[in-house]
N, C-alpha and C positions, 0 to 999 in steps of 0.2 A: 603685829601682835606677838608678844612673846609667848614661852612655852607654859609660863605660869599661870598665865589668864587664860590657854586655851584649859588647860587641867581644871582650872578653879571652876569654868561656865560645864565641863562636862561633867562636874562633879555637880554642879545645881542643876544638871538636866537628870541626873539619875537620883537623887534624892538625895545626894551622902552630905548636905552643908547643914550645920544646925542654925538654928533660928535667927543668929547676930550674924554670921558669916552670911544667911542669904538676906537680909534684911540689907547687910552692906552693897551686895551685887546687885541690887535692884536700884538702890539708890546713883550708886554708878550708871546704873545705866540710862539714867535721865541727862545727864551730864556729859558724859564720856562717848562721842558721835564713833570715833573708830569700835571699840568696844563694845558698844551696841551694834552696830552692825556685824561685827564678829559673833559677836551669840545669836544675831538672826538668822545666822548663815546656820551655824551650827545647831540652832533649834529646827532648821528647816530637814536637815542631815536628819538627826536625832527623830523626829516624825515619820520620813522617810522607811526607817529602818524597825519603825513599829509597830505591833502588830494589833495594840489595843490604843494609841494613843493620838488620832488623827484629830489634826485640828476641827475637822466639821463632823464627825465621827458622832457624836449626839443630836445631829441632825436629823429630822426623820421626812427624808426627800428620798422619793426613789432611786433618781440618780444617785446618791448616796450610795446605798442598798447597791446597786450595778455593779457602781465601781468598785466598792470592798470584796464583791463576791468573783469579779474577775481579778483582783489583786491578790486572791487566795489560791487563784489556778496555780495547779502542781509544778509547771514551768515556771510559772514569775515566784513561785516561792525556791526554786533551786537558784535562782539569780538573787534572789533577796538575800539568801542567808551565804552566798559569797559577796555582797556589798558587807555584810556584817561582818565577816570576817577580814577584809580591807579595812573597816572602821575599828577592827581591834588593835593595827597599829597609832593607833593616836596615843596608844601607853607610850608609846617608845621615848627616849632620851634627846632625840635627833627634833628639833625644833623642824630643819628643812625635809625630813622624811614626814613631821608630822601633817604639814603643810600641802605635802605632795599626795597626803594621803585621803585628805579633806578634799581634794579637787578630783580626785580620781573615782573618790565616796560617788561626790557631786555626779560624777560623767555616769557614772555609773546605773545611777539613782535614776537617771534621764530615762537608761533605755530602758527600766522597768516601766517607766510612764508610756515610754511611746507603745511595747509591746502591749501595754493594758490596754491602749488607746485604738490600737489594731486590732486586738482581740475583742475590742468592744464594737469598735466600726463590722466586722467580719459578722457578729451577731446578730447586730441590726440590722442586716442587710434582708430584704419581704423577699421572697420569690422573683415579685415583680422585677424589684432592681435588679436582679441577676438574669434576669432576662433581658435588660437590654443593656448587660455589661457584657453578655456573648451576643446578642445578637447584631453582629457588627454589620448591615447591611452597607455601609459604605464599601465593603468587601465584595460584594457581590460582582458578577461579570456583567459587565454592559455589551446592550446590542448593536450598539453603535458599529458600523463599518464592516457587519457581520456577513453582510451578503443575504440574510433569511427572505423567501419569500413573500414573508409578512412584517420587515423591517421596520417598513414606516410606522403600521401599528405599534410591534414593539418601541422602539425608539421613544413616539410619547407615548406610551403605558410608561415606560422607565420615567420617562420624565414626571409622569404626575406620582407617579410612587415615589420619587426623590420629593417633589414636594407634599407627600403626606397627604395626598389627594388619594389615596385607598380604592374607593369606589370606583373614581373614572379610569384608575388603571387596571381593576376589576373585570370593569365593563369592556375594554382593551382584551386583558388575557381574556378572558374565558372563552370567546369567540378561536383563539390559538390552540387553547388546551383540547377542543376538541376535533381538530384536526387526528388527521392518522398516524402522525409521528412529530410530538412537540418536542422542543428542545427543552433539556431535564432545568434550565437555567428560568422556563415556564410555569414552573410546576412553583418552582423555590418563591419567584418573585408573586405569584396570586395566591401560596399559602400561607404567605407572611400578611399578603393585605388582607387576609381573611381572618388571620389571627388576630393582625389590630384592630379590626372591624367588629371583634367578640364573635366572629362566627366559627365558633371553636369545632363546632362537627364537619363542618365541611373544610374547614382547613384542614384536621384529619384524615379526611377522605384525599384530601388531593396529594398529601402527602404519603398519602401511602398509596396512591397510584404510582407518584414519584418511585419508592422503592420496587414495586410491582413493574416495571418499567422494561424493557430491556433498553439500558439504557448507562453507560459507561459512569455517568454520575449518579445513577439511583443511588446510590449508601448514603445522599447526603439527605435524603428524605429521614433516616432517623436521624439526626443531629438536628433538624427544624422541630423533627416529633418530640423529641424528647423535651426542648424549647416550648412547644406548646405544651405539652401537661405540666411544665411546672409554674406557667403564666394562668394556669387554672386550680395549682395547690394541689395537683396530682401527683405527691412526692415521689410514692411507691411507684406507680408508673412509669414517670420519671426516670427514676434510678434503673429501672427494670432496663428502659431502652437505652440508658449511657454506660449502664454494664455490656449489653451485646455490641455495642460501639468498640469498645477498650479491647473488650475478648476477640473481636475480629479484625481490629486496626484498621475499621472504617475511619470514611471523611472526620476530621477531628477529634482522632480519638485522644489527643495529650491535651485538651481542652478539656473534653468529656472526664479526663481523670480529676481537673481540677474543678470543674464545677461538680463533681458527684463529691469530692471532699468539700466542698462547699455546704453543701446539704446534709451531706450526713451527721 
């Protein structure tokens, strides 16, 4: 594609061809396969960099609505209007700088889409998902080869809490938690099946036995609490216990930074 047909299509995307000049570029472009495809590229550029002119833009779908109104965040608009100033070299005299500037438009143009795309995923995300995007219990210590007195127990409690059996590994701890000195690894693994059991005041409770504790791991009883009020929409809560987290460089506290800018 030379440099005159790219001038000629950017001149009929901005309005400046009068009636016979675009009347002729239309008819081209039934005809003419490379040329058409040059100004699709270039209409898709041109769209891209606009602010009022989106192809589905008079559609009245909420997605719509979404995506225009995270495409107008203050970030994607300072990348926008440096694609636009990339796309002011298409004046230029240089066919291979024009070329070079069209694709780089292109690259560009992408990572506006993908940031929106993040910024849109990042939104949508309920409470709930962000609960079990930290709650890695594949993390958790196992009791396997621990030596505890109450091993066996433990061992399948672990095991039916790995398969999502809640209750029978419930029915397991609770008989441990109240001995006279449980392991803090106790406290974590029946306040979690309590949470997914919806028994949200007693996993509270056990969790803040956990911190109550004397006990080398209590701190990680706030990072489970903090996890339970926000799988209950307990923002303020919430944030309350993943700030005392951060401020004291408890268990998790560079997670805790990033799930509280999660929510805020």
């Amino acid at each position: 594609m030379n440099l005159e047909d790219d001038i000629l299509i950017d001149n009929y995307l901005r309005g400046l061809l009068d009636e016979k000049a675009k009347k002729d570029l239309e008819l081209r472009l039934q005809s003419d396969t490379p040329f058409r495809e040059n100004f699709e590229l270039e209409k898709t550029l041109w769209l891209s960099q606009s602010d009022h002119d989106w192809s589905f833009a008079n559609q009245n779908h909420a997605e719509v609505t979404t995506y225009k109104k995270l495409l107008e965040d203050e970030n994607l608009q300072d990348l926008k209007k440096s694609i636009q100033q990339i796309s002011s070299a298409s004046n230029t005299n240089s066919s291979t700088t024009r070329k070079l500037s069209k694709w780089y438009y292109l690259a560009a143009a992408s990572i506006v889409l993908c940031i929106a795309l993040s910024v849109f995923l990042k939104q949508d995300l309920s409470h709930q998902d962000l609960v079990n995007e930290y709650l890695q219990t594949s993390d958790l210590p196992s009791f396997v080869s621990r030596g505890d007195t109450n091993a066996d127990d433990l061992i399948k409690a672990q095991q039916l809490f790995e398969n999502k059996n809640y209750q029978g590994a419930l029915d397991l701890f609770t008989p441990v938690l109240e001995t006279s000195k449980p392991d803090a690894s106790v406290y974590v693994y029946a306040g979690i099946a309590q949470m997914q059991l919806q028994r949200y005041q007693a996993a509270e409770s056990t969790f803040n036995q956990l911190i109550d504790a004397d006990l080398i791991d209590a701190q990680k009883g706030y990072w489970y609490k903090a996890l339970l009020y926000l799988k209950q929409d307990k923002t303020d809560d919430a944030k309350q216990v993943l700030n005392t987290i951060i401020s004291n460089s408890y268990y998790n506290h560079e997670k805790a930074k990033d799930l509280l800018n999660e929510i805020e």
